[in-house]
N, C-alpha and C positions, 0 to 999 in steps of 0.2 A: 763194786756193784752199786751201781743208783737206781731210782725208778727213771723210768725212759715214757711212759705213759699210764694213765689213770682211763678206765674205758667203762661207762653204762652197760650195759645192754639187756633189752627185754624177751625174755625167754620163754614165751608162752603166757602165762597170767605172772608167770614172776619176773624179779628184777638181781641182776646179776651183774657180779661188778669185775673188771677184768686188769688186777695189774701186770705190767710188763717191762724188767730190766734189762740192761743195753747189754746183758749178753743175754737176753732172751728168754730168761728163767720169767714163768707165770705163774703168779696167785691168784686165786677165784674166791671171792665173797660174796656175800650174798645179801640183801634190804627186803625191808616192807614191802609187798606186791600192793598194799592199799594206798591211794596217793604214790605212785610210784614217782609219777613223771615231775615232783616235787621234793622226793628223794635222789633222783638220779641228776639234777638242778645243784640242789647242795652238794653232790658225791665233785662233781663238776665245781662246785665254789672251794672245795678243799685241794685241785690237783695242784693251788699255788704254794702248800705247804708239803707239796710231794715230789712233783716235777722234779728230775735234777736229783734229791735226798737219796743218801742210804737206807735202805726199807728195814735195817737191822736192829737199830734202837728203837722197836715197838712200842714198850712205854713211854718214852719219850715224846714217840710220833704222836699217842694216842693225848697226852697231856696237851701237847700243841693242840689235838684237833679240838678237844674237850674246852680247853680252856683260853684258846686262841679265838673266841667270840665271847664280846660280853654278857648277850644275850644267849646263854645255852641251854641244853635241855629241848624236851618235845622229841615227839615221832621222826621229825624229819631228821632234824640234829644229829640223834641217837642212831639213828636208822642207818645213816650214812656213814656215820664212825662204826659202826657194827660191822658195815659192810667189807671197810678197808680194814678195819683192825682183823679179820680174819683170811681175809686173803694177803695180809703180811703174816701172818703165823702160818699160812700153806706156805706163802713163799721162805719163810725160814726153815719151816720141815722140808722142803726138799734142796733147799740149799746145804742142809746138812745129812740128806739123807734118812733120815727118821720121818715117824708121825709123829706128829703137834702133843699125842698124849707123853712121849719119851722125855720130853722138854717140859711139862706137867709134873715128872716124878716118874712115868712109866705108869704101868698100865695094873687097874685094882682087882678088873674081872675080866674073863676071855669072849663075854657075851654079853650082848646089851637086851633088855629084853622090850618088844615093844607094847602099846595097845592100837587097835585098831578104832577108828568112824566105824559107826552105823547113822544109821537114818530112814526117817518114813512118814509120808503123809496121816495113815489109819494105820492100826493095829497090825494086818495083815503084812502091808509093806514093812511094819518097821521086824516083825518075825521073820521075813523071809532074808532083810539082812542081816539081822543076828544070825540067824541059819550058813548064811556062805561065807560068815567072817569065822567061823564055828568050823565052818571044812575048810578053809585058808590053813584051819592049824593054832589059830591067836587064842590066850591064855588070858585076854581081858579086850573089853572095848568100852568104848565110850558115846554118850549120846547126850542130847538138851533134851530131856522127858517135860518140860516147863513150859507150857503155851504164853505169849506175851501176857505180863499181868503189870496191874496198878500197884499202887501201893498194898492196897490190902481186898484181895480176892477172896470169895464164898465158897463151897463147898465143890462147886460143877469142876474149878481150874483146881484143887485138890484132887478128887477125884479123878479128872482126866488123868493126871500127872504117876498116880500112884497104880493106875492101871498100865499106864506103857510102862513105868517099870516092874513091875508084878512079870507081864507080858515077855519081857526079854531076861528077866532072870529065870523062868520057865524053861527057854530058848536053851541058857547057855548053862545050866545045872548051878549047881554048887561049886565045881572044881575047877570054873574060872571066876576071872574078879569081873565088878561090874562100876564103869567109873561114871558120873554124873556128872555134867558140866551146867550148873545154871545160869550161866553167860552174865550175870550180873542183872537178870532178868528181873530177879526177884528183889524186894525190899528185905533188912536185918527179921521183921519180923516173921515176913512170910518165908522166906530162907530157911528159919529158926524153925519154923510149924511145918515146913517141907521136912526136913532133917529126922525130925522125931517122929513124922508120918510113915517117910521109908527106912526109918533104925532097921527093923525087921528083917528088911528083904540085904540088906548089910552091904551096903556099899563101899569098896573100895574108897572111894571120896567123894566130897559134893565140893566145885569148884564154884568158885566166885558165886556165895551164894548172896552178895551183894554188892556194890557199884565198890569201887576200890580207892576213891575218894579221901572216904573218911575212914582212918584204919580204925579208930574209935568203934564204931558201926561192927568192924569185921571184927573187933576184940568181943563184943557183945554174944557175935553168933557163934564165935568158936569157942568160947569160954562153954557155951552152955550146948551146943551139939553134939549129940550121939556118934554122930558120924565125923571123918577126919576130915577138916578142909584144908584144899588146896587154893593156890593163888600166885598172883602176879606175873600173869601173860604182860599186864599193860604197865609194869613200872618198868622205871630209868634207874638205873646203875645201881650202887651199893647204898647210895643216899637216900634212894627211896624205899629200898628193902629194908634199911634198919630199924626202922619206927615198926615197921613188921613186926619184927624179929625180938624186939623190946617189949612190947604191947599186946601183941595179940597171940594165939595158943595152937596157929595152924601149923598144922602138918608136914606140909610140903610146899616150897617156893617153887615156881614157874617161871623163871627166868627164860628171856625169849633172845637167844642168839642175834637175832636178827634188828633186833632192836635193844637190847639191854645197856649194851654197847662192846658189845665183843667176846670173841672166846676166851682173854683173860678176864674182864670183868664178869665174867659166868664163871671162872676159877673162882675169883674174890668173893662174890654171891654164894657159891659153893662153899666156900670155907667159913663164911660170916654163921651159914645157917648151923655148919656143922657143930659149933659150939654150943648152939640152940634146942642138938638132938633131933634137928629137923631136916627132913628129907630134901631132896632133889630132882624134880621132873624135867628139864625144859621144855620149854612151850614151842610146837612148830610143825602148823597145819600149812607149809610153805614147802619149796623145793628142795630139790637134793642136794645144795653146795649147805645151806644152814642147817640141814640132817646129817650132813657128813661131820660139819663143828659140833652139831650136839651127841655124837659118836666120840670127837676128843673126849669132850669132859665126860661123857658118861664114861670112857675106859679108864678117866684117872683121879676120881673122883669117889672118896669111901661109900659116900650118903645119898649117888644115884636113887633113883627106885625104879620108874620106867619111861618110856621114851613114845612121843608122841609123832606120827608121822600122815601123811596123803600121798604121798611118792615115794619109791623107791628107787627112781631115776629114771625109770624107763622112759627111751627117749632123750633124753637131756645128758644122761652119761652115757660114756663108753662101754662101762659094765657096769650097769646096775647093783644096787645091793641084793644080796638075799636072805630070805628072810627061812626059817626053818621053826617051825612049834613052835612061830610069835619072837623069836631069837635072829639076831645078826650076829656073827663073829664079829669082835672088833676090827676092826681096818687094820691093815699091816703096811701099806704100803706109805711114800715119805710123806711129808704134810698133811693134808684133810684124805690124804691117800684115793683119792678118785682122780676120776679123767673127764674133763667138760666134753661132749661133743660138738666142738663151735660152729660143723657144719651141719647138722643138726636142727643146733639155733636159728641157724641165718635161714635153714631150708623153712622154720615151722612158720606159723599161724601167731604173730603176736597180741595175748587176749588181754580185754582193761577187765580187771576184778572189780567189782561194785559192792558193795556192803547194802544189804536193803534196808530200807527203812520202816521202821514198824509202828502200827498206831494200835490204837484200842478202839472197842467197839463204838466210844461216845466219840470218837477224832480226833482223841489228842495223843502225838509221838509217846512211844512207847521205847524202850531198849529193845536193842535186837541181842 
């Protein structure tokens, strides 16, 4: 068996990568929808290290892709090795008949558990999504309560912040969790003064409650936070998670399938933290083929916690996942165990994602 073909393709706002062996067997992975057409460029600069190869020696492959530029590293880089190293581990799951988690060790739990988005302009909006993610059935959700801030903000963007969460922990009671995302919005110190303003209302976690830069910084805020933080939607591979993992006191790693660089190095991330005592989220507000990788490792993997999602596939797969009191069963079926619908693809609306740009009220760019 060799690869016969290496194929892009864009699936609505996401980017999806499609391999093809000359007796026919297909692997799906999946990249960054942000800068896509920049990802799928590079996906296209690697088919010279694929074209022709046995897809079998995955590590191998992946050493070549990693280390087969001198210049490596970045979104796109990673993005694209993310992409192909996972749609060779579907192509090895069902070249043997199994999912991807069997060849992990098998499988730790029979359910994966998720949290849901919410979102809302004012008060009202953001209650009335609490409210239908609450009749969905979901057992936690997650929101940015943080309006764009400076360095260091006064009482008004406190305030605001402590009322949308007061707001939806009202919402959704006591007897589900409520997770925080500060998108890195915030500085170490306001982060720190955010933390200890909503200890109280008891968050699940406050994520990226600073730029993730300087682990320095994040070792500051989580040393001294009430609350658990989580992190690293935006590192590369094990080399950037360790400084983490040495240094600083958070909770949970966010390893992002789609970019970290693959559903083994989301094993190796997985198991670096586990020594650490520290949990496991992956990160992936992205499509169904890199929800389906983060279904492996959640199934095979001790130090899971919960699982981040915006799709369930509908649409894009053949049979959707489902989802039951915020629960998925693991996948049973061989490799990432789903089915792409490629007619689907080609029939829909191919959309470009934009990341907005955010400023403050005096003009100057702000983090989004």
């Amino acid at each position: 068996m060799v690869i016969k073909s290496v194929e892009p393709f864009f699936a609505g706002p996401f980017l999806l990568v499609k391999i093809t062996t000359d007796d026919g067997l297909v692997g799906w992975g999946e990249g960054l929808p942000d800068n896509r057409r920049s990802v799928a460029a590079f996906i296209e600069e690697c088919q010279r290290f694929l074209i022709g190869q046995n897809p079998s020696p995955i590590e191998d492959i992946w050493q070549r892709l990693y280390r087969g530029f001198f210049w490596k590293g970045g979104f796109v880089h990673l993005s694209a090795l993310s992409a192909i190293d996972i749609a060779l581990w579907d192509l090895k799951g069902k070249a043997l008949g199994v999912p991807i988690y069997d060849l992990f060790g098998g499988p730790t739990r029979h359910r994966i558990r998720l949290y849901a988005h919410i979102g809302g302009s004012d008060l009202e909006s953001l209650k009335q999504s609490a409210t239908e993610r609450v009749g969905q059935g979901f057992t936690a959700v997650k929101f940015n309560p943080v309006p764009t801030m400076g360095p260091l903000e006064g009482t008004k963007a406190i305030q605001e912040t402590c009322e949308r969460v007061q707001t939806v922990r009202e919402v959704i009671g006591w007897d589900r969790d409520l997770l925080l995302d500060f998108h890195g919005r915030t500085s170490p110190a306001m982060g720190l003064l955010l933390a200890r303003e909503l200890a109280p209302l008891k968050p699940f976690w406050i994520e990226e409650p600073c730029q993730p830069a300087n682990v320095d910084a994040l070792a500051w805020v989580s040393a001294q936070s009430p609350v658990p933080i989580a992190t690293g939607e935006r590192l590369f591979t094990r080399w950037d998670f360790r400084p983490v993992l040495e240094r600083t006191h958070v909770a949970v790693l966010q390893p992002d399938p789609a970019i970290c660089g693959g559903l083994m190095e989301l094993r190796k991330i997985a198991a670096m933290a586990e020594t650490y005592y520290v949990g496991v989220a992956p990160h992936n507000p992205y499509g169904p083929v890199s929800l389906a990788a983060a279904f492996q490792l959640a199934a095979s993997v001790p130090n899971f916690v919960i699982q981040e999602h915006t799709t369930l596939g509908k649409g894009l797969l053949k049979v959707p996942f489902q989802q039951t009191d915020g629960y998925v069963p693991i996948p049973t079926g061989p490799g990432l165990g789903i089915e792409v619908d490629e007619e689907a693809i080609k029939e829909g609306k191919s959309q470009e994602r934009q990341l907005p740009l955010e400023r403050l009220t005096d003009g100057s760019v702000a983090d989004w």
